[in-house]
C-alpha positions as CSV (number, residue, x, y, z in Angstrom):
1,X,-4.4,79.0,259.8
2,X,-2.1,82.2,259.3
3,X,-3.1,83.4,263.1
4,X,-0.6,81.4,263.9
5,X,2.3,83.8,262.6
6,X,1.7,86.0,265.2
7,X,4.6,87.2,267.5
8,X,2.9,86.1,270.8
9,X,2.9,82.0,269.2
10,X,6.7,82.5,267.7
11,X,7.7,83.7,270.9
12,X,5.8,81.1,272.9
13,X,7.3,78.3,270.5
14,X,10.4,79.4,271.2
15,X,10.2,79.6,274.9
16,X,9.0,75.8,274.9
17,X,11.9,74.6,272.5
18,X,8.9,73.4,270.4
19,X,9.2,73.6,266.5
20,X,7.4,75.4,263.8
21,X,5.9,73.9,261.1
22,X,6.6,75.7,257.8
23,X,3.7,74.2,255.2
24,X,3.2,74.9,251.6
25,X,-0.3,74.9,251.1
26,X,-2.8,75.9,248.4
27,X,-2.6,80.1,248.9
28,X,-6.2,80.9,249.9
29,X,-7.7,83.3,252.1
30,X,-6.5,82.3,255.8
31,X,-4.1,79.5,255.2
32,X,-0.8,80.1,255.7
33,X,2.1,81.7,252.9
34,X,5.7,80.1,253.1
35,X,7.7,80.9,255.6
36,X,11.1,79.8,256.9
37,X,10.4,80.2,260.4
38,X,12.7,78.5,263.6
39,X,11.7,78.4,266.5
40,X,13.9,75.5,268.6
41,X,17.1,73.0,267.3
42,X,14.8,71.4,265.1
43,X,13.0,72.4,261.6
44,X,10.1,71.6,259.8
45,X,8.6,71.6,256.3
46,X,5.7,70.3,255.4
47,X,4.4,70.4,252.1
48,X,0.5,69.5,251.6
49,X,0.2,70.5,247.7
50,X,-1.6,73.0,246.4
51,X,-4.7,71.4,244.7
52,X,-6.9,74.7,246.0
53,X,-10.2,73.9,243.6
54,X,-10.4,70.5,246.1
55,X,-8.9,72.0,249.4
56,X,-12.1,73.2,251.1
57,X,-14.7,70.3,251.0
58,X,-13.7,67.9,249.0
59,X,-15.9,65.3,247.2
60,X,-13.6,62.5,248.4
61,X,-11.1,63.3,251.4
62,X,-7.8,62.1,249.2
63,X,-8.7,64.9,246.6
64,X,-7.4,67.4,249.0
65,X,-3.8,66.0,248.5
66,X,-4.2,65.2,244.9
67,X,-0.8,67.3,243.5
68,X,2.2,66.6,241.6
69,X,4.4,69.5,242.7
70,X,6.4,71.3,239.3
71,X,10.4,71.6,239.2
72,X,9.5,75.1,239.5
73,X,7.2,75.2,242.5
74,X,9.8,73.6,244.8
75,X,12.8,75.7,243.5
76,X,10.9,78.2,245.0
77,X,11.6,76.7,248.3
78,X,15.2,76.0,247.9
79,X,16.0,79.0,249.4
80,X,13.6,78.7,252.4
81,X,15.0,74.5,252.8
82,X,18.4,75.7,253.2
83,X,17.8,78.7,255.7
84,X,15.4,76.6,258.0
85,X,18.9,73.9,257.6
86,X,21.0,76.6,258.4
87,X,19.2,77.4,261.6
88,X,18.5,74.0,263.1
89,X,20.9,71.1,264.0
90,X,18.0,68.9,262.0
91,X,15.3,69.7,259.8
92,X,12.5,67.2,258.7
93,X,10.4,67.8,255.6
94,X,7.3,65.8,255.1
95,X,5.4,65.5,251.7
96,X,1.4,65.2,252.6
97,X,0.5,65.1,248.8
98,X,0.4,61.1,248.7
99,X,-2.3,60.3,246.8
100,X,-0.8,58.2,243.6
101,X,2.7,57.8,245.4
102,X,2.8,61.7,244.0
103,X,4.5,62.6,247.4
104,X,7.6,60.6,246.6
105,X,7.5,62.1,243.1
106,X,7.6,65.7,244.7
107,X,10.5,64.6,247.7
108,X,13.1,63.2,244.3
109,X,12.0,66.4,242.7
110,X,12.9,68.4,246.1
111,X,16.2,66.0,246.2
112,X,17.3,66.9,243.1
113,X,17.0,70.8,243.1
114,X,18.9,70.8,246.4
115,X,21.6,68.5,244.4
116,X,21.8,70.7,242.2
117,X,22.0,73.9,244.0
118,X,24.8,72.3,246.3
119,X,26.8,71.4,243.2
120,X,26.8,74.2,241.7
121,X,27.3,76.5,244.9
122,X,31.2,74.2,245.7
123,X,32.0,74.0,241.5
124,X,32.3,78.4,242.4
C-alpha cells in the first residue's frame, strides 16, 4: 500500500542495498501511484494491470489480473523504464497480468515502445 512511500522505508531500503518495487496497479484509494523510485544497483517494475472493478474481492482470484494493457498505458511508463535503467546496473520488469497469456501481450507491447523510443532518440 502507498505507506510504503514514506521517507523512513526509502531510506531504510537504501541502507540495506535492497530494491524497490515500482508496480503499476489499478489507482484506487491506498494502492500505490507510479513511481520511478531506486533504492540499491538493482530496479524493479512490476506491472499488475489495472482491472480495478475486480481488484478488491474478486469472484475468482485470476480476475484480479484479468488486463490487456493499451499502447498508451505503457507509453506512459516509458519515461519511468528508462530512469529506473538509468539508475541501476540492472532493472527487472515483471508483468503479473497473466491470465490469457495477456502478460506476454503487454511485455511485446512494452518492447516495442522502448524500440521505438531508442530509435528514434539515435536517428537525432
Amino acid at each position: 500500500n502507498n505507506s510504503w512511500l514514506g521517507d523512513a522505508t526509502i531510506n531504510h531500503l537504501e541502507g540495506l542495498d535492497m530494491g524497490f518495487c515500482n508496480v503499476d496497479e489499478p489507482q484506487l484509494k491506498g494502492l500505490l501511484p507510479p513511481t520511478s523510485i531506486t533504492t540499491s544497483s538493482t530496479g524493479y517494475i512490476r506491472f499488475h494491470g489495472r482491472n480495478s472493478s475486480s481488484w478488491w474481492r474478486p469472484k475468482e482470484s485470476y480476475m484480479r489480473y484479468d488486463y490487456l494493457y493499451t499502447k498508451e498505458e505503457l507509453n506512459e511508463w516509458v519515461p519511468r523504464v528508462k530512469e529506473v535503467a538509468s539508475n541501476t546496473k540492472k532493472s527487472f520488469i515483471y508483468f503479473n497480468n497473466h491470465y490469457k497469456a495477456q502478460a506476454v501481450r503487454s511485455a511485446k507491447i512494452l518492447q516495442g515502445l522502448m524500440e521505438d523510443r531508442d530509435n528514434s532518440t539515435s536517428q537525432n
